[in-house]
C-alpha positions in Angstrom: 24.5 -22.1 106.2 27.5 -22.1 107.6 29.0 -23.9 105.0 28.1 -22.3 102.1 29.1 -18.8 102.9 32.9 -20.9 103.6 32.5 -22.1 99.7 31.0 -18.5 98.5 34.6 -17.1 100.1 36.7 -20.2 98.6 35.0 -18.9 94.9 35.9 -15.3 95.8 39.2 -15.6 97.4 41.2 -18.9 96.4 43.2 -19.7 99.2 44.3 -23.4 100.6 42.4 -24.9 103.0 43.0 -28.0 104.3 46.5 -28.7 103.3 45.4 -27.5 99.5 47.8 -26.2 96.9 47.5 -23.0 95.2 47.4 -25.0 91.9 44.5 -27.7 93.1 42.3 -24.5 93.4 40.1 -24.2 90.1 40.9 -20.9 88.4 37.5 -19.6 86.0 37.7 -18.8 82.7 35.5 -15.9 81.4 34.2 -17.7 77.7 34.5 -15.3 74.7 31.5 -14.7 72.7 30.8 -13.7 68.9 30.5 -10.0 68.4 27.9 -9.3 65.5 29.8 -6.9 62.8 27.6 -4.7 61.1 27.9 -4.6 57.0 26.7 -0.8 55.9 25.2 -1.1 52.6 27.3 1.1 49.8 25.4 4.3 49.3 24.4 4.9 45.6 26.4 7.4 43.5 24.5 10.1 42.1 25.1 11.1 38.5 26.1 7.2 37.7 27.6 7.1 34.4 25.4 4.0 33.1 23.8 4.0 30.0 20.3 3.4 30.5 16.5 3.1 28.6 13.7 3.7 30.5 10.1 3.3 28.6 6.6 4.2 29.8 3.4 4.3 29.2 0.0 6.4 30.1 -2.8 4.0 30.1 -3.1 0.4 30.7 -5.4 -0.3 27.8 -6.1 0.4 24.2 -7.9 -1.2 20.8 -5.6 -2.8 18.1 -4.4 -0.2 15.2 -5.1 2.5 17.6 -2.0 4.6 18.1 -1.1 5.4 21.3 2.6 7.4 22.8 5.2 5.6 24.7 7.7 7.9 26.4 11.3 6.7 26.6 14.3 8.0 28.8 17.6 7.5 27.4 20.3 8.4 29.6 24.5 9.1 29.7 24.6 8.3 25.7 27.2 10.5 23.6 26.9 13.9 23.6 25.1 15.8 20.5 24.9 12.2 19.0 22.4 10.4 16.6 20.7 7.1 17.7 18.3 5.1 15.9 14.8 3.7 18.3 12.6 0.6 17.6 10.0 -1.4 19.5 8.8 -4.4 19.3 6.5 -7.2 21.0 3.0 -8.8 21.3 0.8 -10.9 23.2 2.7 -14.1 24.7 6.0 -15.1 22.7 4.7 -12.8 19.9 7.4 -10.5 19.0 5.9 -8.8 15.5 2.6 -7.3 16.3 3.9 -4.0 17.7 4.5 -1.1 15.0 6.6 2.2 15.8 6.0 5.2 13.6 8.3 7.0 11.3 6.4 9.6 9.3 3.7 7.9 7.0 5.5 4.5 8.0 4.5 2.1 10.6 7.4 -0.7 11.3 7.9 -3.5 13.7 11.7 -3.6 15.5 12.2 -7.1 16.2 14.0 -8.1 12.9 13.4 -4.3 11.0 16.0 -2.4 9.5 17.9 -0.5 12.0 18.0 3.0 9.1 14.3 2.4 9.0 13.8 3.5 12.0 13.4 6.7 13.9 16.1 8.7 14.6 16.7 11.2 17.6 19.6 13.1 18.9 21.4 13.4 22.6 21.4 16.7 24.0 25.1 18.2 25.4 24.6 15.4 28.1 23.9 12.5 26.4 20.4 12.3 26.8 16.8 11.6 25.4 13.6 12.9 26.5 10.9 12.1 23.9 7.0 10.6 22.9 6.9 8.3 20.4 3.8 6.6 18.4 3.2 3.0 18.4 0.1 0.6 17.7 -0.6 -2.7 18.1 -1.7 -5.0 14.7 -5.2 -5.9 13.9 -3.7 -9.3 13.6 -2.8 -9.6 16.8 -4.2 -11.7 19.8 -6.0 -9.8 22.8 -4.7 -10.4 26.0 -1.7 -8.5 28.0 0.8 -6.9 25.3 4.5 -6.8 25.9 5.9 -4.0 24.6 10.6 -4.0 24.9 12.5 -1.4 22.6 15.7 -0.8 21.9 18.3 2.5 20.8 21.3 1.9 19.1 24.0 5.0 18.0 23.4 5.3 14.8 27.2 5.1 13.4 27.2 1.5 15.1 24.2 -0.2 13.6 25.6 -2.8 11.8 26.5 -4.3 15.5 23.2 -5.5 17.2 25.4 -6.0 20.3 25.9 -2.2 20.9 22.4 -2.0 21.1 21.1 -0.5 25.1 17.3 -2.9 25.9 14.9 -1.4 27.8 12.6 -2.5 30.6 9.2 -4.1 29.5 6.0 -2.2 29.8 2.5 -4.4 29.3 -1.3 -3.1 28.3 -4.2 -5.0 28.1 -5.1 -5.1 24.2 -8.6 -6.0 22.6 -10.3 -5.4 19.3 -11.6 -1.9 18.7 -15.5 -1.0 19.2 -17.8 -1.9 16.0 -18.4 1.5 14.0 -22.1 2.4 14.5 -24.4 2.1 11.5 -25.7 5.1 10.6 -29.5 5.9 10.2 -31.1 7.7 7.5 -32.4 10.7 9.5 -36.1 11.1 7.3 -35.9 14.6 6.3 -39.3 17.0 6.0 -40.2 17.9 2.6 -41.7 21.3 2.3 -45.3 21.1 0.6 -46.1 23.8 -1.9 -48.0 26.7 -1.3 -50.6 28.0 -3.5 -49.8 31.2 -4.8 -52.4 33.6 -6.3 -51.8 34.5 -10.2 -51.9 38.0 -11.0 -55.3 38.8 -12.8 -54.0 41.2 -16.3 -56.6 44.0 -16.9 -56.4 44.4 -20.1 -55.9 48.2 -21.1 -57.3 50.4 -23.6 -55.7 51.2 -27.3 -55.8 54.6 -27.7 -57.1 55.1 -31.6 -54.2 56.9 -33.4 -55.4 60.0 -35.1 -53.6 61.1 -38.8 -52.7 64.0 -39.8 -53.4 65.8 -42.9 -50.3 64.4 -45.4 -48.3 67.5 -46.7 -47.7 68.1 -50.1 -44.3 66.8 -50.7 -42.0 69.3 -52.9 -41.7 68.6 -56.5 -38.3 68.5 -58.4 -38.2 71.2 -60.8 -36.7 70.6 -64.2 -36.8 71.9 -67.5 -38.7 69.1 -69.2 -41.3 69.5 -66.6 -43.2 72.3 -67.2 -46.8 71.2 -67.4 -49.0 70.7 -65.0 -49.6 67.2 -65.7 -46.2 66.3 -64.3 -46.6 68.1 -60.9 -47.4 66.0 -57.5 -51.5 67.8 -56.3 -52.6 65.4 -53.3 -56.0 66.1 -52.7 -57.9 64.8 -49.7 -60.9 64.6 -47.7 -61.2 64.0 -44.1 -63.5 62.2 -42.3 -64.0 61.9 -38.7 -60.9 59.9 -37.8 -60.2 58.5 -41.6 -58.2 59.9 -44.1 -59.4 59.6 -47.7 -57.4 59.9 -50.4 -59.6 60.8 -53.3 -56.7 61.3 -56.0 -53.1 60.9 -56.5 -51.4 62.8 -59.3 -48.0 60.8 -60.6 -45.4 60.6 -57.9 -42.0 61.9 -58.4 -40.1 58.5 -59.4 -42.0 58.7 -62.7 -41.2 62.6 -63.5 -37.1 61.0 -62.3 -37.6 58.5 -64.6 -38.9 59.8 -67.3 -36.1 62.7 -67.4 -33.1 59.7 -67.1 -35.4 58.1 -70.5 -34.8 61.7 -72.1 -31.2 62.1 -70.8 -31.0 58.3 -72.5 -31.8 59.2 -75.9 -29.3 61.7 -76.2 -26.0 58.9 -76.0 -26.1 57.3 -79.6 -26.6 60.3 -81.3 -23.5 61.6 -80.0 -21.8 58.3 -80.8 -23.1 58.8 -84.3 -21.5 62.8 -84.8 -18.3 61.0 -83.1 -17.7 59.0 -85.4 -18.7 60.8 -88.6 -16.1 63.0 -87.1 -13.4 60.6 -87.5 -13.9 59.4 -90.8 -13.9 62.9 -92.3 -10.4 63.4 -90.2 -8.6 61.1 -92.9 -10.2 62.9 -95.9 -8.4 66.5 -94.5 -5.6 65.3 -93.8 -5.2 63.7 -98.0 -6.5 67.1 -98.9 -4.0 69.3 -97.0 -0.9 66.4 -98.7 -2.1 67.7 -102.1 
């Protein structure tokens, strides 16, 4: 015990003992150890100036030739600026079986014309916020579809190495449903009624009654003095029948008759006319004498 509290107070206070030096005494030697230095991560920048294309879709699954919208994000481009968009992709290393529209067109991006495609414009920022329609071919496989575009400014086309990718998006793709046959719906056909025919009374002729004829008037003319040439109907009546007993001559003979006297007249006045001009010679030869 005794002993080691003397070597606890040779550790603590060095001194000689026994004829020791000051240097013979062992000195310690506190031993450095590593510090850890702390790296702080760089903080992200907001409002990064990189251009960027973000696509998306909003479903997982859909039916070949079925059109369906992909919404892309395109970011810090030139301000008030056109730039041309085109997709393209397919199931596995298939690159041609997804179609973009542009109007009545349908047109794959992998090796399509860059003017072909759609166009959009950047707002005051530089930016694109749009829906666009694509489809997937009929002839393409089923299986997870790949779907990568691209947006190119438009005055820089000709360089495919301007051109900003975007991420990939995938969707399940299968064939579409088989249209349901339609079935002829039997449709009732009305029978006929029978409808009564109206029964025609037949109605009475009323039995026409005549009149007693009056005497028309006779033309009055010089040559027809006589009574023979005067129209006297006579007639008898009978219970609902006239009768005529006797009919004197009618008037278109007395007519006639007078245009036969007025007829006779003409060639004797042809005759005096021209006795008349044959004695004009002989007067005149008298009154030369």
């Amino acid at each position: 015990m005794f002993v080691l509290l003397l070597y606890l107070l040779r550790i603590i206070f060095p001194v000689p003992i026994f004829g020791q030096t000051v240097t013979d005494i062992p000195t310690l030697t506190p031993t450095s150890t590593n510090t850890p230095t702390i790296t702080i991560a760089p903080t992200p920048t907001i409002g990064s100036t990189a251009v960027s294309l973000v696509v998306s879709l909003n479903s997982s699954d859909e039916f070949k030739e079925q059109s369906f919208l992909l919404n892309f994000i395109f970011s810090h481009g030139k301000n008030d600026t056109d730039y041309y968009f085109k997709c393209y992709g397919g199931v596995g290393s298939d690159n041609y079986s997804v179609e973009v529209q542009n109007d009545s067109n349908w047109l794959n991006g992998y090796n399509g014309s860059w003017q072909n495609m759609p166009k959009f414009s950047t707002d005051s920022s530089g930016n694109i916020s749009q829906n666009i329609t694509i489809r997937v071919k009929f002839s393409s496989a089923n299986g997870s579809c790949k779907i990568t575009c691209k947006i190119i400014e438009s005055a820089k086309y000709t360089s495919s190495g301007n051109a900003i990718l975007s991420n990939s998006v995938y969707l399940n793709i299968s064939n579409p449903p088989p249209s349901p046959t339609p079935t002829n719906t039997p449709t009732n056909t009305p029978q006929p009624t029978n409808v009564p025919s109206p029964t025609f009374t037949p109605t009475k002729t009323p039995t026409p009654t005549l009149s007693p004829i009056s005497p028309s008037p006779t033309p009055t003319s010089p040559e027809a003095t006589s009574s023979s040439d005067l129209i006297t109907p006579t007639s008898e009546y009978v219970l609902g029948e006239t009768v005529v007993s006797e009919i004197s001559p009618t008037p278109v003979n007395i007519i006639k008759n007078q245009n036969e006297k007025k007829s006779n007249y003409l060639p004797m006045i042809f005759i005096i006319s021209g006795g008349i001009l044959l004695l004009i010679p002989l007067f005149l030869k008298k009154s030369d004498t």
